[in-house]
C-alpha positions as a Markdown table, in Angstrom:
| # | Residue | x | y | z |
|---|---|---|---|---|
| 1 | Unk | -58.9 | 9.2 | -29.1 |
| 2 | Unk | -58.9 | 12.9 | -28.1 |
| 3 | Unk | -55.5 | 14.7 | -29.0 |
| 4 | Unk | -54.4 | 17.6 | -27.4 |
| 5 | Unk | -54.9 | 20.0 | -30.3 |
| 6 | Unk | -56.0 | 23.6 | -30.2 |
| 7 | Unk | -59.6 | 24.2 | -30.1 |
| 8 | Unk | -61.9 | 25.4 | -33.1 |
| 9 | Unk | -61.8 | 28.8 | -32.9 |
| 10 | Unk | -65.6 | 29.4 | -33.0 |
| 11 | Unk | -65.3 | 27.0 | -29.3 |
| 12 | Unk | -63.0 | 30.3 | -27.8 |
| 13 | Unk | -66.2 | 32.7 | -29.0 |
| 14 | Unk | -68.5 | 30.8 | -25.9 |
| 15 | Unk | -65.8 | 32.1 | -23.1 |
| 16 | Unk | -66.9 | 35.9 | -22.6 |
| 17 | Unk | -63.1 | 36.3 | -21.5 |
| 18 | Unk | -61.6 | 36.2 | -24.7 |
| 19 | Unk | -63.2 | 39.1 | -26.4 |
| 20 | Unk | -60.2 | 40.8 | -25.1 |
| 21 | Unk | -58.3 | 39.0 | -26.7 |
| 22 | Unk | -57.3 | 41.4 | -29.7 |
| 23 | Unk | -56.5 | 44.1 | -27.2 |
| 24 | Unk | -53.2 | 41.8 | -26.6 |
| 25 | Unk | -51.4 | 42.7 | -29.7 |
| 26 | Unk | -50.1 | 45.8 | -28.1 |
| 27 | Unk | -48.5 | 43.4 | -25.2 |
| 28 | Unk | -44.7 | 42.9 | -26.7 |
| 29 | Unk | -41.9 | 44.0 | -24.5 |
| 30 | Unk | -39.9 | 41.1 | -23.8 |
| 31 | Unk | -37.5 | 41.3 | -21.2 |
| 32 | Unk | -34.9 | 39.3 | -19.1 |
| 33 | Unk | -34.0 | 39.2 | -15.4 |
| 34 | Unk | -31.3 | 41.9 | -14.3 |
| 35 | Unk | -29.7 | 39.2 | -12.4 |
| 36 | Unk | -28.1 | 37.6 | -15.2 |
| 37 | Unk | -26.2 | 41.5 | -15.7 |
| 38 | Unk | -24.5 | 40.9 | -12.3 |
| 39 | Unk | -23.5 | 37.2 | -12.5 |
| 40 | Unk | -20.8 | 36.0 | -15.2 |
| 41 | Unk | -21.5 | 32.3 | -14.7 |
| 42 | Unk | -25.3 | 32.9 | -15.5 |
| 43 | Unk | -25.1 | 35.2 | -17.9 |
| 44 | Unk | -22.8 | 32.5 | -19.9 |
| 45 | Unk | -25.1 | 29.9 | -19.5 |
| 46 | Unk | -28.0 | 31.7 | -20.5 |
| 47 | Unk | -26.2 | 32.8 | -23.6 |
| 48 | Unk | -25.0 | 29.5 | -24.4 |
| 49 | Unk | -27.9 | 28.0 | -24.6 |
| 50 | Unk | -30.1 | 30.8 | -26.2 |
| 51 | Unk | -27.6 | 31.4 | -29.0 |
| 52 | Unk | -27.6 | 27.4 | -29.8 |
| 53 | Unk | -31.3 | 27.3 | -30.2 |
| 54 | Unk | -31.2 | 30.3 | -32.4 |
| 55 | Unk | -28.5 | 29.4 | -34.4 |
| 56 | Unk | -30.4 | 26.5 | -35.4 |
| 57 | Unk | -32.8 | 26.5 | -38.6 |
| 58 | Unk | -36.5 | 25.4 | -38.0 |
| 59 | Unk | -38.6 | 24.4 | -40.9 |
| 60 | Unk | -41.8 | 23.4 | -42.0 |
| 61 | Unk | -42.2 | 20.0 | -43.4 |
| 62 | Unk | -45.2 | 18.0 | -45.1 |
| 63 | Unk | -43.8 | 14.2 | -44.4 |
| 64 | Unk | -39.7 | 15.1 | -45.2 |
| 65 | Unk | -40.5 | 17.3 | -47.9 |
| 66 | Unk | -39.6 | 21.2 | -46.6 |
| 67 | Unk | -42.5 | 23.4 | -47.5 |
| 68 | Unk | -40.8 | 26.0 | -48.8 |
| 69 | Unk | -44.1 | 28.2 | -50.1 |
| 70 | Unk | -46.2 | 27.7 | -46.9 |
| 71 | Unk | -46.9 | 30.8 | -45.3 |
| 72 | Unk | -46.3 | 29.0 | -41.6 |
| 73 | Unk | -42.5 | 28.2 | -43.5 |
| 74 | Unk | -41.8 | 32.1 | -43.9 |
| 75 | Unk | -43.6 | 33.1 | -40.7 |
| 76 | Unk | -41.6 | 30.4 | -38.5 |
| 77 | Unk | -38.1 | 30.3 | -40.2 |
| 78 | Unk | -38.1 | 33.7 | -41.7 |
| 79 | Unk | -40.1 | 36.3 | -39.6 |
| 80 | Unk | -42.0 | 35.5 | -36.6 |
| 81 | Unk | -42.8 | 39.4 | -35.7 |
| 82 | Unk | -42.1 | 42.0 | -37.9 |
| 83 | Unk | -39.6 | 43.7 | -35.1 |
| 84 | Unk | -37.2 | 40.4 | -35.3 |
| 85 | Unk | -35.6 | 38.4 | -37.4 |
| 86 | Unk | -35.8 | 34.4 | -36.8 |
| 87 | Unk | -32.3 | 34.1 | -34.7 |
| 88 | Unk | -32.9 | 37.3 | -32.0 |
| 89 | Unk | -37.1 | 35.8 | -31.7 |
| 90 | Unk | -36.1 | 32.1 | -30.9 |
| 91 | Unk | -33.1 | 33.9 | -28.5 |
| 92 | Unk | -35.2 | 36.3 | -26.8 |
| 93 | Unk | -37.8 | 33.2 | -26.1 |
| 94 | Unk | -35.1 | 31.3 | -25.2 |
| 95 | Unk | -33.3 | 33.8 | -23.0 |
| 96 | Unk | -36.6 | 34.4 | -21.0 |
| 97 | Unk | -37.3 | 30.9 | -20.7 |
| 98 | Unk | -34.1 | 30.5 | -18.9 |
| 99 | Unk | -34.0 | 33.7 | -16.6 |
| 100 | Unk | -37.9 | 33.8 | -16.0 |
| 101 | Unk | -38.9 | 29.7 | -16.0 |
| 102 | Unk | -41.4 | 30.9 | -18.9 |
| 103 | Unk | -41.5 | 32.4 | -22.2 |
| 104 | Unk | -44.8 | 33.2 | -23.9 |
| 105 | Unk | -45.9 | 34.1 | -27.2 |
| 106 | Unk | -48.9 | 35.5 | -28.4 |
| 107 | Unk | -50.2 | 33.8 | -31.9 |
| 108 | Unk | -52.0 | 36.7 | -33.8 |
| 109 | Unk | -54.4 | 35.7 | -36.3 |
| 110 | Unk | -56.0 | 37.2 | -39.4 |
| 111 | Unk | -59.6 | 37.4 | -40.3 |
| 112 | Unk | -59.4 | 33.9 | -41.6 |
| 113 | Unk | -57.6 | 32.1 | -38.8 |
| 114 | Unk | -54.5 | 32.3 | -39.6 |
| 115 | Unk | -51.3 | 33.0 | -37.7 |
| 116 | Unk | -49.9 | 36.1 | -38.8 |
| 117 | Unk | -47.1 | 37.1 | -36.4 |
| 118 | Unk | -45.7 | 35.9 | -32.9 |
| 119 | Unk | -46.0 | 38.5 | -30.2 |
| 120 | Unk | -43.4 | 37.9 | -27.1 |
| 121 | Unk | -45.3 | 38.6 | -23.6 |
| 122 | Unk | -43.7 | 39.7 | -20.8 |
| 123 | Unk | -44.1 | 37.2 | -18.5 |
| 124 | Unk | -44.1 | 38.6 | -15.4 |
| 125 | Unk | -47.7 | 40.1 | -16.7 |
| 126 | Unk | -48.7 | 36.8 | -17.8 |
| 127 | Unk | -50.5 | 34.3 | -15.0 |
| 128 | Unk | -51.7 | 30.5 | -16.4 |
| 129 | Unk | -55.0 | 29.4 | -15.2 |
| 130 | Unk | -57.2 | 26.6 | -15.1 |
| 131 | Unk | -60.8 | 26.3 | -16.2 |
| 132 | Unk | -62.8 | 24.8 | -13.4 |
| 133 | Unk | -65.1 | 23.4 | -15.6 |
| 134 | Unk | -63.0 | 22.1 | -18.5 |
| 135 | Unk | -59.1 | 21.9 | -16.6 |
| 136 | Unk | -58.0 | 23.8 | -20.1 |
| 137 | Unk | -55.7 | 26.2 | -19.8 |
| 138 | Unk | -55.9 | 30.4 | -19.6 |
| 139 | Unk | -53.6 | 33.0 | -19.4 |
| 140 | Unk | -54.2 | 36.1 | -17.6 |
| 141 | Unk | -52.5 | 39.0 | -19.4 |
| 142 | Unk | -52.0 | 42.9 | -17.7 |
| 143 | Unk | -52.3 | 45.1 | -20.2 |
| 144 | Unk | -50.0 | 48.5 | -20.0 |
| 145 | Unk | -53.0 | 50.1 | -18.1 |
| 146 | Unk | -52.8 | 47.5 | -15.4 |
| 147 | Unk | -56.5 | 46.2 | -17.1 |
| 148 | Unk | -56.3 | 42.0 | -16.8 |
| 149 | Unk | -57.0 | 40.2 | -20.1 |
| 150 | Unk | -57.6 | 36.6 | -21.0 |
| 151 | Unk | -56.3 | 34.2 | -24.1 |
| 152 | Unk | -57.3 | 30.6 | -24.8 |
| 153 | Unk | -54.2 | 28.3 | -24.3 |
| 154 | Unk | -54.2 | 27.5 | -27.8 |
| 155 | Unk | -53.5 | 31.4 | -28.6 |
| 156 | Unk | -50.3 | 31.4 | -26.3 |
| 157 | Unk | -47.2 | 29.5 | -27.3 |
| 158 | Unk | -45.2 | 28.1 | -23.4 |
| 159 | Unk | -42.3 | 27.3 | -23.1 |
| 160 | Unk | -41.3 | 26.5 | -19.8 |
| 161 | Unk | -37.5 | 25.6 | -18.1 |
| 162 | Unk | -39.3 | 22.9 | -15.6 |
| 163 | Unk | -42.4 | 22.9 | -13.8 |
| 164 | Unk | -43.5 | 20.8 | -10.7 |
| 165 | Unk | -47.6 | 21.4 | -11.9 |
| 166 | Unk | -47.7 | 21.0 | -15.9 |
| 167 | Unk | -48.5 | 24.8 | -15.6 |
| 168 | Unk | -45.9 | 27.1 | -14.9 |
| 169 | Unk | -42.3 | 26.8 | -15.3 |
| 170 | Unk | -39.7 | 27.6 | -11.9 |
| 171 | Unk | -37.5 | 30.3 | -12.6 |
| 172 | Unk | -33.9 | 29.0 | -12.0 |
| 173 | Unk | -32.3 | 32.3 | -10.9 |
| 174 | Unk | -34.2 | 31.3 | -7.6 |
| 175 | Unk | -33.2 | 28.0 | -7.6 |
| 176 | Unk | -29.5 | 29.6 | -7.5 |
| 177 | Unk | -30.2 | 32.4 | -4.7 |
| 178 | Unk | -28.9 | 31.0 | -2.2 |
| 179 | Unk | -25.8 | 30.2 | -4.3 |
| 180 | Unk | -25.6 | 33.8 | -6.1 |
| 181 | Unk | -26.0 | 35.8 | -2.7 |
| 182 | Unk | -23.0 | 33.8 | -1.4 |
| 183 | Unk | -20.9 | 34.7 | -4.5 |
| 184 | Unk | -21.8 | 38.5 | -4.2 |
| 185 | Unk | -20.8 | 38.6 | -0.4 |
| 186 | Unk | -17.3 | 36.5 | -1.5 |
| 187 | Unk | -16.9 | 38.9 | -4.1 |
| 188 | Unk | -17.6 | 42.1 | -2.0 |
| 189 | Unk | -14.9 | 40.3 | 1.0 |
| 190 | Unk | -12.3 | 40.2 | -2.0 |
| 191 | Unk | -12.6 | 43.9 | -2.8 |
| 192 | Unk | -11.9 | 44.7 | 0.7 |
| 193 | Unk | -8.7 | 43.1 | 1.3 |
| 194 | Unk | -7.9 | 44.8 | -2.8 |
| 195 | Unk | -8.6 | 48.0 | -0.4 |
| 196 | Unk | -6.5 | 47.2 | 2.6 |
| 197 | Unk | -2.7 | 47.1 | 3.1 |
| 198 | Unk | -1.2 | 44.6 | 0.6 |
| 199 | Unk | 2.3 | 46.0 | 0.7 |
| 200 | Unk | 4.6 | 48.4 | 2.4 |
| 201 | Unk | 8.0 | 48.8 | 4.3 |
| 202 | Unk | 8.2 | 48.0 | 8.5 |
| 203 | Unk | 11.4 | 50.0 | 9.5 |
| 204 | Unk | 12.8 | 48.9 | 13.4 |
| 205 | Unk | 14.1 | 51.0 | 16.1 |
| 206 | Unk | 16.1 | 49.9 | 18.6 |
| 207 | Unk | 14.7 | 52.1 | 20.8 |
| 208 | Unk | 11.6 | 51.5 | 22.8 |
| 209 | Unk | 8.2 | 53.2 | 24.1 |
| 210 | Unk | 8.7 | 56.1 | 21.1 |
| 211 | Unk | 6.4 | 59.0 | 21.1 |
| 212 | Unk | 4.1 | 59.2 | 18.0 |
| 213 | Unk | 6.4 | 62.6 | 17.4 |
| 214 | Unk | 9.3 | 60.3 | 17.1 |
| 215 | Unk | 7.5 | 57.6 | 14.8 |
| 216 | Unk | 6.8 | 60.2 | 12.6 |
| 217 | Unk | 10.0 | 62.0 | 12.9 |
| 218 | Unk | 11.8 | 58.4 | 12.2 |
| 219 | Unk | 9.4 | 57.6 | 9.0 |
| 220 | Unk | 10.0 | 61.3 | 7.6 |
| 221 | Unk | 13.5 | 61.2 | 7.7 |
| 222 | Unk | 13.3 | 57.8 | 6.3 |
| 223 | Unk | 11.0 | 58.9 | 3.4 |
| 224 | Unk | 13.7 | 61.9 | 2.7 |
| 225 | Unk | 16.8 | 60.0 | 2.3 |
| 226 | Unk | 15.1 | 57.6 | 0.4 |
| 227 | Unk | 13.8 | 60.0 | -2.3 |
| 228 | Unk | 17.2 | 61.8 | -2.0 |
| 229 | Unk | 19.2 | 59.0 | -2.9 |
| 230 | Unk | 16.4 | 58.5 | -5.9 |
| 231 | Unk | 14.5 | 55.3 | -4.6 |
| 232 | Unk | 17.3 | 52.9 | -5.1 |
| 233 | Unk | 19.9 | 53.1 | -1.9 |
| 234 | Unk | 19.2 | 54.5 | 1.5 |
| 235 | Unk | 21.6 | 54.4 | 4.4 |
| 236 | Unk | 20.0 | 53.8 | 7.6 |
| 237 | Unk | 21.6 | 55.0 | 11.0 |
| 238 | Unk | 21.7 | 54.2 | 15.1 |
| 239 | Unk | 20.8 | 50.4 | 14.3 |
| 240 | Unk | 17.6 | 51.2 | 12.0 |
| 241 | Unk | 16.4 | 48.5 | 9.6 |
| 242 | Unk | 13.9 | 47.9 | 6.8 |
| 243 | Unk | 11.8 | 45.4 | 6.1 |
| 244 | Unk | 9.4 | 45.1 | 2.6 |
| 245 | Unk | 6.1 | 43.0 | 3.7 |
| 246 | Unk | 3.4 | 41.7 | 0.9 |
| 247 | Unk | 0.2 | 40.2 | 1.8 |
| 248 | Unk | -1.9 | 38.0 | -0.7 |
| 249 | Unk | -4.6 | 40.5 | -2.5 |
| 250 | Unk | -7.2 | 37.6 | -2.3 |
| 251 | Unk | -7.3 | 34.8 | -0.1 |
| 252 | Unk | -6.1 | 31.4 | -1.8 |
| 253 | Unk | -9.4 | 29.8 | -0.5 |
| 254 | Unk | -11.5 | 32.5 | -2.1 |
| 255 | Unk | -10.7 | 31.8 | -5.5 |
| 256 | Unk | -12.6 | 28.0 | -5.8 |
| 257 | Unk | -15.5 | 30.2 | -5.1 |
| 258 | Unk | -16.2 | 31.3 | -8.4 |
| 259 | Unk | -15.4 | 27.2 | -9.7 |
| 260 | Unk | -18.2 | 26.4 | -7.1 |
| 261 | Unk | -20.5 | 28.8 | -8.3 |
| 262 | Unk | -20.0 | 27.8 | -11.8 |
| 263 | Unk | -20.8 | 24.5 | -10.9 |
| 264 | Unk | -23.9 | 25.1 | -9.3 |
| 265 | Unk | -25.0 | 27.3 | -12.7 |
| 266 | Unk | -23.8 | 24.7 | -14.5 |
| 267 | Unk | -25.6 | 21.9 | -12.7 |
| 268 | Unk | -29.0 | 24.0 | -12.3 |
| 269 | Unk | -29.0 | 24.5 | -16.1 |
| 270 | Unk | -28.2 | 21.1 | -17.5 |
| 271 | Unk | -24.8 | 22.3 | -18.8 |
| 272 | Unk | -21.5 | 20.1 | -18.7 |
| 273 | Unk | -19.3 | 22.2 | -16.2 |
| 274 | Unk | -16.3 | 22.7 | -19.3 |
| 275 | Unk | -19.0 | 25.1 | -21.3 |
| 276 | Unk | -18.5 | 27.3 | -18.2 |
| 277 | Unk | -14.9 | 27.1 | -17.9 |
| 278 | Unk | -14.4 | 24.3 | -15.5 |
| 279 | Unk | -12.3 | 21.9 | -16.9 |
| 280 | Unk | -11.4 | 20.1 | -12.9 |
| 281 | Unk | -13.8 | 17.2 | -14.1 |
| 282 | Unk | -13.5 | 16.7 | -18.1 |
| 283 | Unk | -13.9 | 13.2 | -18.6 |
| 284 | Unk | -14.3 | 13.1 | -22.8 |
| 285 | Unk | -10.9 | 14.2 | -24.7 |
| 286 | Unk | -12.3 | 15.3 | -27.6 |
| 287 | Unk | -13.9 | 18.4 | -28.5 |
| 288 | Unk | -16.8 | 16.4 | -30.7 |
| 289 | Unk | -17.3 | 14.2 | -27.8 |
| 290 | Unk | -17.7 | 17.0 | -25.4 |
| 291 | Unk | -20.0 | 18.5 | -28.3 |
| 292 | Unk | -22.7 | 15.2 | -28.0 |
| 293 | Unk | -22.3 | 15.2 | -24.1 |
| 294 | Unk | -24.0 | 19.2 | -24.9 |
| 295 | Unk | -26.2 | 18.0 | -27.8 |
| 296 | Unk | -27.4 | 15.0 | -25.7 |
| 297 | Unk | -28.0 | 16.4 | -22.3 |
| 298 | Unk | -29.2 | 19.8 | -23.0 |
| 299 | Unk | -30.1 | 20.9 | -26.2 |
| 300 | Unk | -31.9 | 17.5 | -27.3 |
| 301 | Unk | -34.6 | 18.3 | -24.7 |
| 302 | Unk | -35.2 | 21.7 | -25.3 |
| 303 | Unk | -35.4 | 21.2 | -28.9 |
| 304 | Unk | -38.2 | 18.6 | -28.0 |
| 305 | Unk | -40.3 | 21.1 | -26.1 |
| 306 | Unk | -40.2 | 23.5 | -28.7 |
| 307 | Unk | -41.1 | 21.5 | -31.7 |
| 308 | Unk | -44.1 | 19.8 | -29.8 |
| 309 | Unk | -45.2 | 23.5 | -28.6 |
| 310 | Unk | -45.2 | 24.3 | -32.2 |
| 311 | Unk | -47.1 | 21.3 | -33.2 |
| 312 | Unk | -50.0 | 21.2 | -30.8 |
| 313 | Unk | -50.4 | 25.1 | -31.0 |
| 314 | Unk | -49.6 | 26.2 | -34.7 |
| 315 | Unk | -51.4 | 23.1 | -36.2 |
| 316 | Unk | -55.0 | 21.8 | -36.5 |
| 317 | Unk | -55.7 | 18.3 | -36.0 |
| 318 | Unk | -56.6 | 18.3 | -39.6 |
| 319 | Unk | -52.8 | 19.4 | -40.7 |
| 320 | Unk | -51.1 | 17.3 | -38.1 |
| 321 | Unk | -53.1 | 13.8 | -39.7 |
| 322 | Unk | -51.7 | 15.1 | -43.2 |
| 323 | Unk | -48.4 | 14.9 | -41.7 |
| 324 | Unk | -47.4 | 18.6 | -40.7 |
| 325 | Unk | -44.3 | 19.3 | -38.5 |
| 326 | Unk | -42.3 | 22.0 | -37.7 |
| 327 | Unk | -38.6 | 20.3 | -37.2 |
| 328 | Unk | -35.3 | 21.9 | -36.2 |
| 329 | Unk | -32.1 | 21.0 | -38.2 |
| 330 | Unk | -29.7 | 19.9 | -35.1 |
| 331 | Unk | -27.0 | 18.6 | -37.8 |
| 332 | Unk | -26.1 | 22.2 | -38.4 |
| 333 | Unk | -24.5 | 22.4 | -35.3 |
| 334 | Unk | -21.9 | 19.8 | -36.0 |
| 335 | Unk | -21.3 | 21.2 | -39.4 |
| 336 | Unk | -18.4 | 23.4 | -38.3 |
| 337 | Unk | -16.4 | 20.1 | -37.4 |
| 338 | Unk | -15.4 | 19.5 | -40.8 |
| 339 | Unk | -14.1 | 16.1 | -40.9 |
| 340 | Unk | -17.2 | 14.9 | -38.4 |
| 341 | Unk | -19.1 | 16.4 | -41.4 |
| 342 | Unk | -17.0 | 14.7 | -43.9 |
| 343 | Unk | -17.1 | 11.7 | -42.9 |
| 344 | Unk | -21.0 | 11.5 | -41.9 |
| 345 | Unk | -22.0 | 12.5 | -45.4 |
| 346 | Unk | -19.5 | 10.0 | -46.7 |
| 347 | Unk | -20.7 | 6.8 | -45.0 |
| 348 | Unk | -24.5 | 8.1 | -45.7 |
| 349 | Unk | -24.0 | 8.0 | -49.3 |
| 350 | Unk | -21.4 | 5.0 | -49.8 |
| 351 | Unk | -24.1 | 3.4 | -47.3 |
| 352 | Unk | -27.1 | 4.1 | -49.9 |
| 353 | Unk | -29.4 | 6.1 | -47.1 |
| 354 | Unk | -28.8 | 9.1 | -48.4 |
| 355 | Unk | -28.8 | 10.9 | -51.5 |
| 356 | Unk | -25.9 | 13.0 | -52.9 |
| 357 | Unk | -27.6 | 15.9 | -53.6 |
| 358 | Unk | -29.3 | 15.7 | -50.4 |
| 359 | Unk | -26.4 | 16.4 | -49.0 |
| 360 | Unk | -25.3 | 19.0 | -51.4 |
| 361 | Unk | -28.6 | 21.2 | -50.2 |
| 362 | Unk | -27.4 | 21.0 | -47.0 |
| 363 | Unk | -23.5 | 22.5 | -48.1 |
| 364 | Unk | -24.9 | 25.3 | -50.0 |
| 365 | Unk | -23.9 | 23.3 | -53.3 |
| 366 | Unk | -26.0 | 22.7 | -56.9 |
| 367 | Unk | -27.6 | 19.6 | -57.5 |
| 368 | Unk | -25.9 | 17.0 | -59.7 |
| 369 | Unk | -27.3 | 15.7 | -62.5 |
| 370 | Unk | -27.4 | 12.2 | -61.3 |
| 371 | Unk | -27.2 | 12.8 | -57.6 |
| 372 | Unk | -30.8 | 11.6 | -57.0 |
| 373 | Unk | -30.3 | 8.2 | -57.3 |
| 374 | Unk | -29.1 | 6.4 | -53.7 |
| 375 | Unk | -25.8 | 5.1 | -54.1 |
| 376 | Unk | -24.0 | 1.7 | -53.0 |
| 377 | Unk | -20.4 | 0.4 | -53.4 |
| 378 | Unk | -19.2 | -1.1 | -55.9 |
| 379 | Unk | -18.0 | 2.1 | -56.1 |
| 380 | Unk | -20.8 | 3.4 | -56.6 |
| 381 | Unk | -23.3 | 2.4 | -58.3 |
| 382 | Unk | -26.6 | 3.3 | -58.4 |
| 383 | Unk | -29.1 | 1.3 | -55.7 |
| 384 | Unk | -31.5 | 0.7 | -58.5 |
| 385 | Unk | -29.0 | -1.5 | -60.6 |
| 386 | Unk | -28.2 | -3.5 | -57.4 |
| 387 | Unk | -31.8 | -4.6 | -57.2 |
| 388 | Unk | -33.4 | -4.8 | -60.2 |
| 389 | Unk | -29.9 | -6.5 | -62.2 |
| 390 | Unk | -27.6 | -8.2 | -59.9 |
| 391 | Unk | -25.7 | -9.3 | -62.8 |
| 392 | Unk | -24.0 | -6.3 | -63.4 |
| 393 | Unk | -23.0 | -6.8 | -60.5 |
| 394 | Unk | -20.1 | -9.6 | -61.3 |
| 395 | Unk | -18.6 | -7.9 | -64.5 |
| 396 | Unk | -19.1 | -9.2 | -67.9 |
| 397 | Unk | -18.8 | -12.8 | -68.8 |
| 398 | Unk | -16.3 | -14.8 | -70.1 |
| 399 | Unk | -16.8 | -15.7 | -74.2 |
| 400 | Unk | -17.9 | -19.5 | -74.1 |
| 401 | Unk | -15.1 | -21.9 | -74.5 |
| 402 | Unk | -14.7 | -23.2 | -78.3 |
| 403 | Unk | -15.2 | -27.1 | -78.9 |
| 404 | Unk | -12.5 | -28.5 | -79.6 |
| 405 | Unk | -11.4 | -29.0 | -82.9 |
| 406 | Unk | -14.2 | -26.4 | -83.9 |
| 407 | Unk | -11.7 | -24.4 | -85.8 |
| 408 | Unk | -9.0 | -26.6 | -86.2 |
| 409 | Unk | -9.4 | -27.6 | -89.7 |
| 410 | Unk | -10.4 | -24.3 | -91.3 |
| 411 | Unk | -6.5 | -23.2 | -89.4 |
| 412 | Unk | -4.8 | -26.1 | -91.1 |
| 413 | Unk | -6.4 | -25.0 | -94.4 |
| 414 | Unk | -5.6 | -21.5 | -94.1 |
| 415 | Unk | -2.1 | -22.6 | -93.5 |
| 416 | Unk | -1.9 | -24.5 | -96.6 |
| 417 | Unk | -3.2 | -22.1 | -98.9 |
| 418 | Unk | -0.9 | -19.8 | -97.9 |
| 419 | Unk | 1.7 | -21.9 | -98.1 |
């Protein structure tokens, strides 16, 4: 069975293209779309999403034991480029994977082999390609002086936001044009009727077919008396009256705009419509269900992408067999729901699947003495006494009934004596 592994690295020395390959280090100017500057509703959802991946922690384990002295542990969790810290890498990926359809990463390896640091591309430099002769996969890179360079696929980390070929991802901000050059030209409609005549005062004169001299004359001497009386009463002569008249600044219609936009963003990017301020269709009444309708329908898959990029690219078949992963913590999202947390940990212990000081780790807390052992009720005990002495189980034992009569005699003679 072939698995999709990177290849040996002496394999990428056969492809005269990738001798360029060490020029690429240079290439790290990440960047995001200016649209999401000029559109609220994207911009939110973009943020969203990016700051939930990066809030979460991604480790390195061997089996379920964290690898905590592996240099892949520090480079992933810690430092993956020397110019960012864990949070702002995994956001700026994630930010370009959702405004570009694509984020890449450049692995950058020492003399040995080794991934030493994770270089963000910009990726409207980098092009995928396909190997006529193998269908692998190559990036095209343009350098800062415009020169092309190539890298093997197992040199670039991709993440994409969907793609209809395997290959490249769609960028969603096109997906949305139609929809965000509609809001733009709402918008810009709205600021015109903010500019026009919302509010003023009609005065009516009996008289007809007035010269424009005699409009203005009638306005000025309106304008006088009123400032003269010190804007508060104003007598008006010869049948003159006056009339206050307010238009709406926005048309009512105009304002489910911005909901439908919204909407669309929403919909485009997986998101349920309350994370974007629409609450006209909230069907869960609770802020932890609304939380697992997120978890489940958005996060869950991109947290999947990026744990099997890391996998097939960061790991030799050789590590992945000894049972290598890199695994993000998605329980640390729920932890600032404390009773959800509360009661989670309580029911894992009581229900003897995890240990207590398991879950002390995970609260920043000291190890107990004796929280290693897996609990069960009965409350608690250890797991181990359930199994291996099931007595203990019922309490001691009643002392054996005496025979009758056993004692009686010795009684009776004790009684005599003393008597």
């Amino acid at each position: 069975m072939k698995l999709p592994f990177r290849k040996h690295k002496a394999q990428a020395r056969d492809k005269p293209q990738a001798r360029n390959v060490r020029n690429l280090r240079m290439v790290n100017r990440p960047r995001a779309d200016m649209t999401i500057q000029g559109n609220e509703a994207i911009y939110a959802a973009v943020s969203r999403i990016s700051n939930t991946i990066a809030a979460m922690p991604i480790h390195f384990y061997k089996g379920y034991e964290r690898q905590e002295f592996h240099p892949l542990e520090r480079l992933i969790s810690l430092q993956p480029h020397p110019n960012f810290t864990a949070f702002t890498w995994r956001q700026t990926m994630e930010v370009l994977r959702n405004t570009e359809g694509n984020a890449y990463a450049l692995r950058v390896l020492d003399n040995f082999g080794q991934t030493v640091r994770l270089d963000i591309l910009n990726p409207t430099r980098v092009t995928p390609q396909r190997d006529p002769e193998d269908g692998s996969i190559w990036y095209s890179i343009t350098m800062d002086d415009g020169k092309q360079a190539l890298a093997p696929g197992f040199l670039v980390l991709n993440l994409r936001h969907m793609s209809a070929n395997g290959i490249r991802g769609i960028r969603p901000i096109d997906v949305l044009r139609k929809s965000l050059d509609y809001d733009t030209q709402v918008k810009e409609m709205s600021l015109d009727q903010l500019d026009g005549v919302n509010h003023g005062i009609m005065l009516t004169v009996p008289a007809t077919g007035l010269s424009q001299e005699a409009k203005e004359e009638a306005v000025n001497r309106f304008l006088e008396t009123y400032e003269k009386s010190g804007r508060s009463v104003v007598i008006l002569e010869g049948g003159m009256t006056a009339t206050n008249f307010t238009n709406s600044q926005v048309d009512a219609q105009l304002l489910d705009v911005e909901r439908i936009t919204r909407n669309r963003v929403a919909t485009v990017y997986n998101l349920p419509p309350h994370l974007l301020g629409d609450y006209s269709d909230t069907s869960f009444g609770t802020a932890e269900q609304q939380m697992q309708e997120y978890l489940q329908l958005t996060i869950t898959p991109i947290v999947e992408q990026w744990e099997e990029e890391l996998n097939r690219k960061m790991l030799t078949p050789e590590e992945y067999a000894e049972g290598y992963r890199f695994r993000f913590d998605i329980t640390s999202l729920t932890r600032t729901d404390v009773k959800t947390t509360a009661e989670r940990n309580q029911m894992a212990i009581r229900g003897g699947w995890r240990k207590p000081n398991e879950v002390r780790a995970e609260l920043g807390l000291p190890p107990d003495p004796v929280g290693d052992l897996l609990m069960s009720s009965r409350d608690l005990i250890p797991l181990r006494i359930a199994v291996e002495h099931p007595e203990q189980l019922l309490g001691s034992q009643a002392a054996p009934a005496e025979p009758a009569g056993g004692n009686a005699g010795e009684n009776e003679g004790k009684e005599e004596n003393e008597t």
